[in-house]
MARTI-961213 format. One record per residue: z negated, y, x negated of N, C-alpha, C in turn; residue in one letter. Coordinates in steps of 0.2 Angstrom, whole numbers, padded with zeros to 4 digits, always signed. Example, Ala and Ser with C-alpha at 12.3 -4.5 7.8 and 13.67 -1.06 7.14 Angstrom:
# residues 2
-0039-0028-0066-0039-0022-0062-0039-0016-0066a;-0035-0011-0064-0036-0005-0068-0039+0000-0064s;
This chain:
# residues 103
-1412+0545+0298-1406+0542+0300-1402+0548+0304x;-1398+0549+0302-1392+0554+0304-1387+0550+0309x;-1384+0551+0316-1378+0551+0317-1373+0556+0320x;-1367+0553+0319-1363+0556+0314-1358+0555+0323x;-1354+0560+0323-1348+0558+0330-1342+0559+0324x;-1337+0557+0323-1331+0561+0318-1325+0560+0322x;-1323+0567+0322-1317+0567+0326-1316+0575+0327x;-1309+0576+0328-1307+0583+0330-1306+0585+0336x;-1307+0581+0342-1304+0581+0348-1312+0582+0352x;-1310+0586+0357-1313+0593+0361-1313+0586+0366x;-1310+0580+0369-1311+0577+0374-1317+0572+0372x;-1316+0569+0364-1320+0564+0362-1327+0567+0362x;-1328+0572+0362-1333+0576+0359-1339+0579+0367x;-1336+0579+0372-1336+0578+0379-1335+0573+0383x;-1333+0568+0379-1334+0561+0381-1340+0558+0378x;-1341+0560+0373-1348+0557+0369-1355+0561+0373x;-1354+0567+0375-1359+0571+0379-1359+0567+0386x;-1354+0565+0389-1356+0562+0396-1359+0555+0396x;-1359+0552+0390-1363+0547+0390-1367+0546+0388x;-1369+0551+0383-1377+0554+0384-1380+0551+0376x;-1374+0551+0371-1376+0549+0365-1379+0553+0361x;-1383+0552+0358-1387+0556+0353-1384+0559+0346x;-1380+0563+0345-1375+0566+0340-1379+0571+0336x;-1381+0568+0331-1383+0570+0323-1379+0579+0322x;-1373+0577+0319-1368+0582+0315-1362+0578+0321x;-1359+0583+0320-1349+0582+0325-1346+0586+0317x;-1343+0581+0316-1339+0581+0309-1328+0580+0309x;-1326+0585+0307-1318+0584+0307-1318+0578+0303x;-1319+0577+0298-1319+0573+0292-1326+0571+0290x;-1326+0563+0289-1331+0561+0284-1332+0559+0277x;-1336+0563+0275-1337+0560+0267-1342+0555+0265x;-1338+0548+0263-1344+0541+0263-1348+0546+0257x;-1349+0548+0256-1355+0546+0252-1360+0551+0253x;-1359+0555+0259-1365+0558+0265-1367+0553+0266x;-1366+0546+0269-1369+0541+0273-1374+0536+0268x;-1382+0536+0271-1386+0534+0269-1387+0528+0273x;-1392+0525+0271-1393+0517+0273-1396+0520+0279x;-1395+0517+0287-1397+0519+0294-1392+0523+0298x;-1388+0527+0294-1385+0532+0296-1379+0526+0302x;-1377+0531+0307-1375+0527+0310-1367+0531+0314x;-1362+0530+0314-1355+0535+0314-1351+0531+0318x;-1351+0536+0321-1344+0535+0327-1337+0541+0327x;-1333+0536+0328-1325+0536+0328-1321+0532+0327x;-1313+0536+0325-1311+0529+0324-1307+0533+0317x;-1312+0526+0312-1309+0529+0305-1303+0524+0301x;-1301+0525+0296-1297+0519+0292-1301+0513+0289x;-1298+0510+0291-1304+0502+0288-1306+0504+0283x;-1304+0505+0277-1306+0508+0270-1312+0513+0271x;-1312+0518+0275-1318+0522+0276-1323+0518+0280x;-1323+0514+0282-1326+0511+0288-1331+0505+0284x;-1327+0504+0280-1329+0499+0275-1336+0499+0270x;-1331+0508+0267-1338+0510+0263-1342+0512+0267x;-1343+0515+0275-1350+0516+0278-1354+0510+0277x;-1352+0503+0280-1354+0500+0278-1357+0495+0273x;-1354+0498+0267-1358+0497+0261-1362+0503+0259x;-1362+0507+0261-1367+0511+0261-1373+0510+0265x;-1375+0504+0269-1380+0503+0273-1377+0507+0279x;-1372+0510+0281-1372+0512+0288-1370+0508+0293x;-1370+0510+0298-1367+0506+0302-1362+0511+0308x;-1355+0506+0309-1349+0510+0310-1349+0507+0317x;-1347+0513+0322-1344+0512+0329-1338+0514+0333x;-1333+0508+0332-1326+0511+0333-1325+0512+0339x;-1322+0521+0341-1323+0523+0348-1315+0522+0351x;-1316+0513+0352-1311+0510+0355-1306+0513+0363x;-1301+0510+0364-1298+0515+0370-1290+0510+0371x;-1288+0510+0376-1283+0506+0378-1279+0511+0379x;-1276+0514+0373-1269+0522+0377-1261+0516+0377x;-1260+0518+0384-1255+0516+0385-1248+0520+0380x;-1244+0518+0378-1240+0521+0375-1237+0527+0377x;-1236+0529+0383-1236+0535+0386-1239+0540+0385x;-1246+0538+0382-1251+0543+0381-1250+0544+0376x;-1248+0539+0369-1250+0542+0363-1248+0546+0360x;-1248+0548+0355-1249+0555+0351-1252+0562+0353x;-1255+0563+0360-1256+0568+0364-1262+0567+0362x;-1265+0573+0366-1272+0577+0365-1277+0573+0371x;-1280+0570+0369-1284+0567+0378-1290+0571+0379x;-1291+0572+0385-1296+0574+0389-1304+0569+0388x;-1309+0570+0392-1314+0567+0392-1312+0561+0399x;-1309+0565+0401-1307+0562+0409-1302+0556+0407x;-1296+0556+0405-1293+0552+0402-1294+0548+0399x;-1301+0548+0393-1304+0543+0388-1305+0539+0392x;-1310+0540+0399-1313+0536+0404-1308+0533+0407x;-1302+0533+0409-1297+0533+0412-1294+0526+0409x;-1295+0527+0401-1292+0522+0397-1296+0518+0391x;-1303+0517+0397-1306+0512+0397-1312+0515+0388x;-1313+0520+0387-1317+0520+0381-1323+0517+0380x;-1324+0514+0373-1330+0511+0375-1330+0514+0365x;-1338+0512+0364-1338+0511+0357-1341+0502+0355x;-1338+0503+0351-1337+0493+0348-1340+0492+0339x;-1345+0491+0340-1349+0489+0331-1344+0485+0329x;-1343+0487+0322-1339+0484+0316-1341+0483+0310x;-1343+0478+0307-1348+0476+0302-1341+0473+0298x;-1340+0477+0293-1333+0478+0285-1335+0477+0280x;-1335+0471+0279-1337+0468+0271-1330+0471+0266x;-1330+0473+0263-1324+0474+0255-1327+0470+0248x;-1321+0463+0250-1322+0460+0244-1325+0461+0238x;-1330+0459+0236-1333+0463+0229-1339+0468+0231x;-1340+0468+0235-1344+0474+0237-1349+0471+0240x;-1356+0471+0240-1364+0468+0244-1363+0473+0251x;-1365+0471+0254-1364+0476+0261-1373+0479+0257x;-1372+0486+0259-1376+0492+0257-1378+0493+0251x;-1372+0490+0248-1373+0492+0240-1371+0496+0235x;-1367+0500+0240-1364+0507+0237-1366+0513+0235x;
């Protein structure tokens, strides 16, 4: 079992370190078809990627956050994430047609 942090940001990445996650690979970009059955990925990806981890057998953790609209499009800090409430939230994404971990 591999997990996976995905993200390009220096604050998420020292956010994940201060709460003392167990981080596999830190990846810019995720490629579904790295993900095996157990593997476990945190970020925040497009439903469609999120989808296919899990139907890959993985299991997806969206690394939720309340940015007020004054924050957004900016760089956030670790400090800040904390600020605005980060949490990570399991999300289990069926795609029509698809057996969850059957890809």
């Amino acid at each position: 079992m591999t997990t996976y942090l995905v993200t390009r940001h220096t604050g998420a990445v020292e956010w994940a370190a201060r709460q003392g996650l167990a981080v596999d690979r830190q990846i810019d970009h995720l490629d579904p078809a790295d993900i095996r059955p157990g593997d476990v990925v945190i970020g925040i990806l497009p439903v469609n990627l999120a989808a296919e981890v899990c139907a890959r057998g993985g299991r997806f953790f969206n690394l939720s956050l309340d940015v007020p609209p004054t924050a957004r499009g900016q760089e956030l800090s670790a400090d800040e994430l904390e600020r605005f409430g980060a949490r990570l939230e399991e999300y289990v994404i069926d795609k029509p047609g698809v057996p969850h971990g059957a890809a």
